[in-house]
N, C-alpha and C positions, 0 to 999 in steps of 0.2 A: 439533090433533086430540086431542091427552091431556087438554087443560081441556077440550074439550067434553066430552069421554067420560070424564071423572075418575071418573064413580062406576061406570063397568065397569071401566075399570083398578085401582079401589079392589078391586071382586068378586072380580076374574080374582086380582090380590095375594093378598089373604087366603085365596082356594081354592091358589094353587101352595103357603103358608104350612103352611098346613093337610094339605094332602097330603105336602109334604118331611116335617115334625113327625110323621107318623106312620110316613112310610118311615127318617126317622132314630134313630126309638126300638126299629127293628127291624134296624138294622142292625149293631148287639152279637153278633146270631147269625150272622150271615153272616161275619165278618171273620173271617182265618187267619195263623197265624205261621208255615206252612210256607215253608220255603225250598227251591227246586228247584236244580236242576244247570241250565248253561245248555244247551239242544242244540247239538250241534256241535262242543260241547268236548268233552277228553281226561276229562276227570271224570263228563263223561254219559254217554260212552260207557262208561264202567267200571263205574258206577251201572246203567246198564239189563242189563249182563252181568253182575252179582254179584247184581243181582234176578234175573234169569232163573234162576240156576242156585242159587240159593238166595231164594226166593220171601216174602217178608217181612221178612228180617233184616236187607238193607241199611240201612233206616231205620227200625228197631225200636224202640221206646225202653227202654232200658236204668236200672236202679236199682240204685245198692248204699248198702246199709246196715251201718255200723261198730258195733261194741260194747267197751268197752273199761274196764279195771279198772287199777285204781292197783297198781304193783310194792307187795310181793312175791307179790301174788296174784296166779292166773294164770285166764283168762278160761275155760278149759275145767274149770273149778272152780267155778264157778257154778251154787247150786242154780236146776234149770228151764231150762236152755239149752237143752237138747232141745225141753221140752216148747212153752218159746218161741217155736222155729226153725218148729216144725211148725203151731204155732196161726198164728202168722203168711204161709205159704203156703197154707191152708186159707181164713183172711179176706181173703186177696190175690185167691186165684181164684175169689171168689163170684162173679164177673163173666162169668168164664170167657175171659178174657181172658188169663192167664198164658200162658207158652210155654216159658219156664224158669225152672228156682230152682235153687239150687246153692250148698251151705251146706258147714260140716262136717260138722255134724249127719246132711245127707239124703245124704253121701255114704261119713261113717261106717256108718250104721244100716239103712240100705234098700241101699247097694252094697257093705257091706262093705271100702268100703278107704281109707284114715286119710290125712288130705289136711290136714295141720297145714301143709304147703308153700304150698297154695295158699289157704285159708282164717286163719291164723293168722299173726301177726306173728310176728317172730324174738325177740322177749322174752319174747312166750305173754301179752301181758299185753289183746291185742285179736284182734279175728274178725271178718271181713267175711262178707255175705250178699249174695248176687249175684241179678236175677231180671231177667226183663225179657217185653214186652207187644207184642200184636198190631199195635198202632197205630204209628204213626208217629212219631218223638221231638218233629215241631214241631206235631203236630195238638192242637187242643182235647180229643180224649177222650184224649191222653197227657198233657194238664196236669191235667187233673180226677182220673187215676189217681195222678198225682202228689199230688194234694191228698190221696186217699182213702188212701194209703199212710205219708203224714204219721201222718195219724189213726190209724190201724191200727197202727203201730210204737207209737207213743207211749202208744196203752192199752195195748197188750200188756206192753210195756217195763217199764211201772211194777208189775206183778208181780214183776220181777227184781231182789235186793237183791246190793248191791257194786259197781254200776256208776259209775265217775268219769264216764262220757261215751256218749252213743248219738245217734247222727244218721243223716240220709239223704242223697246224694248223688245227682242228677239231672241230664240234660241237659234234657227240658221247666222243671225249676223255673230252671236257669240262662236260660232265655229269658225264662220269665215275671219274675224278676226285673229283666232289662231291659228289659223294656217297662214293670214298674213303675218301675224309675226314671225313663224317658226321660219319663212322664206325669207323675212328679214332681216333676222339672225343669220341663216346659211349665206345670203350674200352678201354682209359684212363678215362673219367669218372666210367667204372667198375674196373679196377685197383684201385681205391681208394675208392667207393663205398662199392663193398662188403666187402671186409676187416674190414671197420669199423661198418658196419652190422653185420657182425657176432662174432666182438668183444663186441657193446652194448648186441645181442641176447644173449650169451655167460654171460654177465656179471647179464643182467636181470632175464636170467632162470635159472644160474648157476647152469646147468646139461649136459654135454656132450651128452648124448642119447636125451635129449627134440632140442638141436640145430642137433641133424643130425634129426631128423625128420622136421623141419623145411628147412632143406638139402632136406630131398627125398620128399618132398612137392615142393618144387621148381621145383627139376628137374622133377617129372611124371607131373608137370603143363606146363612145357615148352612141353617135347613130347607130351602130348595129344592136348596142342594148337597148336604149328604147324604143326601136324599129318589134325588138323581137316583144318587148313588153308589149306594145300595139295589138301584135295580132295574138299573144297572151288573154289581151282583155277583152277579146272573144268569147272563150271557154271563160273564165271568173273577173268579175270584178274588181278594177284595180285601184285603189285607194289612194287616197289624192296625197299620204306621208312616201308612197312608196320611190316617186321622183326622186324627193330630196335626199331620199339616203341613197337612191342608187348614183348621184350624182358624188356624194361624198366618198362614198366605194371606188368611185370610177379616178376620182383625184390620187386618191392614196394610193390604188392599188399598181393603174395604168405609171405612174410617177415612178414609186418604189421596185416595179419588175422593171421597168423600163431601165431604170438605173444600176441595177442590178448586171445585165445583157449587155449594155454598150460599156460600162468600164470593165469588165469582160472583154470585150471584143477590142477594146483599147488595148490590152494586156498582153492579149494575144497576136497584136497587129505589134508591137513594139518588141515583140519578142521575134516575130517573123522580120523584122528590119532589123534586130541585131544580129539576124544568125545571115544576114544577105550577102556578107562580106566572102561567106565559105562558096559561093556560085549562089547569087539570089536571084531568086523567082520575078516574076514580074509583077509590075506594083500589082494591078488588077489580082493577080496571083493570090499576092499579101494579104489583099481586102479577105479573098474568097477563104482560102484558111482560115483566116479570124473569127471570120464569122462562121465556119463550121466548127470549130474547134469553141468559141462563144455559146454556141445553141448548144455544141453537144454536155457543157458543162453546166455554164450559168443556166443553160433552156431547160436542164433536164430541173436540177432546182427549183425551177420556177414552178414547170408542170407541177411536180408531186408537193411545193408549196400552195397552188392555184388547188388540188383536187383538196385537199387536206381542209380547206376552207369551204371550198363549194359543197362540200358532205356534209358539216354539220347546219350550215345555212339553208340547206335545202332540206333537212328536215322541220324548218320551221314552215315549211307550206302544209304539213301533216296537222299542224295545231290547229285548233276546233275554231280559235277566233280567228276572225275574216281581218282583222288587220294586221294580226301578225304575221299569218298566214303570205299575204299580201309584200310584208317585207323581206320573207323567205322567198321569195319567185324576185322582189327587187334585187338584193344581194346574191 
């Protein structure tokens, strides 16, 4: 039924192709690095009752920014600190997003009361700026403030002379560093991965057209999985780990069935050209045996290998945490 119908399953192919490829390149927007509490536990419950009774701050994102001068100079000796402290809470809250800022500065000058204990190191030679925001510390508009905060310190900063050292400290930029690195791990890990995948493939089918279909196998597996994750993360939340393992899924899996089906279908093409000699079929013929007699062997294999995995991975979207949960619907 697929040879006679090849060129609607050729259509049908390149329409799911085409539709994942679009739902994949918008799935950048959808994806989140919040991490919840699980329900049911001791930390949810304390979570939903410290939001309750303080309404935003449980998961607030928080910023402090150091400033710091080399002994024997002391950091409240700095001409422009002030004017610093205050230009930088004014460029923070263009947004209007701030909620607090809490400096020496705004608590000598605007309150009147000298807070060298809680802003100033005990050598006097550094001073921390404390602020933090409406959002969320694992959402997207807390990592982008993060970024804008970057910016904003470091123009500002550079007006200030005598400084040894000024930095910012974040819990959004400590996430987003690790998910940069865990992507930059995965793509040095595929920098030498596939390479050598498609040199053993290459070397085991040894046939250039069986290894690009092993090629457009991959990639219409990748668009249509994350095409269907897309509209997934409609109905829940999709976790910004969930990508990179479906990406590693999709290497290994699409590769090793892949390979499986064509040296099959080699097997059975070589076997249909040694029996040719008795009245042989026509080459076309040859192809189309192999490949039913392929599917119905290596295909059937793969299927009850493919469910046998899909069953237990898909009970991890039943798990109570939202990220694992998350890489149960990836895999």
């Amino acid at each position: 039924v697929v040879i006679r119908r090849r060129r609607l399953v050729i259509s049908l192919w390149l329409l799911g192709c085409l539709g994942g490829a679009c739902g994949a390149i918008r799935l950048t927007s959808k994806v989140t690095n919040k991490i919840a509490p699980t329900p049911g536990l001791q930390s949810y419950s304390s979570n939903a009752r410290f939001e309750h009774l303080f309404p935003g701050r449980g998961r607030a994102a928080e910023f402090a920014g150091i400033l710091r001068v080399d002994p024997p100079s002391r950091i409240l000796e700095v001409d422009g600190l002030q004017e610093f402290t205050f230009a930088l809470r004014e460029s923070l809250n263009s947004t209007g997003r701030l909620i607090e800022f809490s400096s020496y500065a705004t608590f000598r000058f605007e309150q009147g009361f000298r807070a060298e204990d809680l802003f100033v190191s005990a050598d006097a030679t550094a001073t921390l700026i404390q602020w933090s925001i409406v959002d969320e510390f694992d959402s997207m508009a807390a990592s982008q403030f993060a970024r804008e905060s970057h910016s904003a310190m470091d123009r500002l900063v550079s007006k200030l002379h005598g400084l040894s050292f000024h930095g910012l400290v974040a819990v959004p930029d400590l996430l987003n560093f690790a998910m940069v690195d865990v992507e930059h791990l995965i793509k040095e890990c595929f920098g030498v991965v596939v390479p050598v995948v498609a040199l053993v493939l290459s070397w085991m089918l040894g046939s250039a057209r069986l290894l690009a279909i092993c090629c457009a196998n991959l990639i219409s597996a990748t668009c249509v999985s994350f095409g269907l994750l897309f509209c997934w993360s409609f109905v829940q939340p999709v976790h910004i780990t969930t990508p990179n393992l479906m990406v590693c899924m999709l290497v290994s899996m699409c590769m090793d069935y892949s390979l499986f089906i064509l040296t099959r279908f080699q097997e059975e093409l070589q076997l249909a050209r040694c029996a040719s000699s008795l009245g042989p079929p026509s080459a076309a013929r040859q192809v189309e045996l192999a490949i039913g007699k392929a599917l119905q062997s290596a295909g059937h294999t793969v299927t009850v290998s493919g469910l046998l995995l899909f069953a237990p991975l898909l009970s991890l979207t039943l798990f109570p945490v939202q990220v694992v949960s998350c890489l149960g619907v990836g895999a």
